[in-house]
VMD Tcl script that draws the C-alpha trace (Angstrom):
set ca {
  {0.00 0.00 0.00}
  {1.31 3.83 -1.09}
  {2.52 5.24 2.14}
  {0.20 8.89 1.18}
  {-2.69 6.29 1.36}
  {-1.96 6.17 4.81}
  {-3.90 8.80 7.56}
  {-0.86 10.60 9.86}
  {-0.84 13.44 11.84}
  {2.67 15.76 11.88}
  {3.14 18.49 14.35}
  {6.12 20.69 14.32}
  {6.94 23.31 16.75}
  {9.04 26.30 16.31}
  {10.06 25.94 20.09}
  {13.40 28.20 19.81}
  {11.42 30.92 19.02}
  {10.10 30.86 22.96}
  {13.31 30.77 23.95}
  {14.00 33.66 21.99}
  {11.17 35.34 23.54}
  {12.21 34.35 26.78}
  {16.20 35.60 26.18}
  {14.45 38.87 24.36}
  {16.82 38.22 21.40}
  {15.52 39.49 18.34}
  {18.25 37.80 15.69}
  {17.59 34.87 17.89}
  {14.31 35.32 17.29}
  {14.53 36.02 13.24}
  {16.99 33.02 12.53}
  {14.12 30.95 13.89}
  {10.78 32.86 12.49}
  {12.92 32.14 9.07}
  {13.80 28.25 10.01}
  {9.70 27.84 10.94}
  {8.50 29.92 7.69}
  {10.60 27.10 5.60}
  {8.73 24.37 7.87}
  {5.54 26.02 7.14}
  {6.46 26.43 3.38}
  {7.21 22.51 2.87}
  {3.98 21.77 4.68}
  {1.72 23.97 1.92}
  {3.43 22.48 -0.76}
  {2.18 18.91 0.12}
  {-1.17 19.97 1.06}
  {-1.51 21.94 -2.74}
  {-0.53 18.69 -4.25}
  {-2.40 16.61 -1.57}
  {-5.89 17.48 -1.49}
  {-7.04 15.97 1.34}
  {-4.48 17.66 3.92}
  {-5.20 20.62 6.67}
  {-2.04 22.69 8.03}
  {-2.88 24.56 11.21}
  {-0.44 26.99 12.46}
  {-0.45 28.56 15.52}
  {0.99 29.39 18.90}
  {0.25 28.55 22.03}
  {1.71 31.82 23.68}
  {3.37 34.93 22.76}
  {6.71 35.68 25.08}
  {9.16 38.62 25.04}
  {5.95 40.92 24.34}
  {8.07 41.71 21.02}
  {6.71 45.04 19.35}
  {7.52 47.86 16.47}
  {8.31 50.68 18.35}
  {9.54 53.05 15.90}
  {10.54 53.23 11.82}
  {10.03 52.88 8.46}
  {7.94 49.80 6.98}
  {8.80 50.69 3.30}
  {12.83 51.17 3.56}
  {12.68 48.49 6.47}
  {14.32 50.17 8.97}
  {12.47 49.70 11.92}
  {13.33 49.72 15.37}
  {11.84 46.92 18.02}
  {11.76 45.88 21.39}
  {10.84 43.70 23.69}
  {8.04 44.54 27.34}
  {8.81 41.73 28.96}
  {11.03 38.05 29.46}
  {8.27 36.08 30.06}
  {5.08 34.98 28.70}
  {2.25 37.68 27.37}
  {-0.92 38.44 27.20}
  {-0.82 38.78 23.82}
  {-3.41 36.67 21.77}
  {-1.64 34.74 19.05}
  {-3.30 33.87 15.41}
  {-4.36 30.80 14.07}
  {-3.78 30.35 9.71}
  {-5.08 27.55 8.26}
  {-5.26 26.06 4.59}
  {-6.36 23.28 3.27}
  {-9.45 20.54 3.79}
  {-11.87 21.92 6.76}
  {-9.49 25.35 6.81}
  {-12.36 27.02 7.43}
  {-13.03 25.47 11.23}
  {-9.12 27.20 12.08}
  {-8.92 30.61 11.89}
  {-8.62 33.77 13.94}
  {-6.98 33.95 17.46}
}
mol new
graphics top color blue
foreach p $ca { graphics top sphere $p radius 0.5 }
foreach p [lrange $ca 0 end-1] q [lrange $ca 1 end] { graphics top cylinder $p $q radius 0.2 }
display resetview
């Protein structure tokens, strides 16, 4: 039997990126948002070319309380910072694609 024939479940967790958070390091923080955006990249390919797939992605906490404080958006030069070390009250987003997409979304 063809192994995509198969039902499986994958979950993969950006979990440096809390540690990040934590250590308020935003090129910490960057090198892994880039990592996880290549995870989340190789999971939307297979679910365009596998119909019957649903990626979820979402946190389960923000940490560092990581915001814009000052800049430009268009030339990129922005300046952030971090409010805190630990966890926040900030809600995080869910994205979805896929079969049943629909049933995952917002925060």
């Amino acid at each position: 039997m063809d192994s995509q024939e198969e039902p499986f479940f994958l979950m993969v967790e950006g979990l440096q990126i809390d540690w990040g958070g934590h250590a308020n390091d935003i090129d910490y923080i960057t090198s892994e948002l880039i990592e996880f955006n290549s995870a989340i990249e190789a999971a939307l390919n297979f679910a365009k070319n596998n119909a019957n797939t649903l990626v979820v992605v979402t946190a389960d906490n923000e940490t560092g309380g990581l915001a814009i404080t000052m800049g430009m958006t268009k030339g990129f030069d922005l300046v952030a910072g971090f409010n805190r070390g630990g966890h926040s009250a900030t809600m995080v987003p869910v994205f979805s694609y896929g079969k049943f997409s629909e049933l995952f979304a917002g925060v």
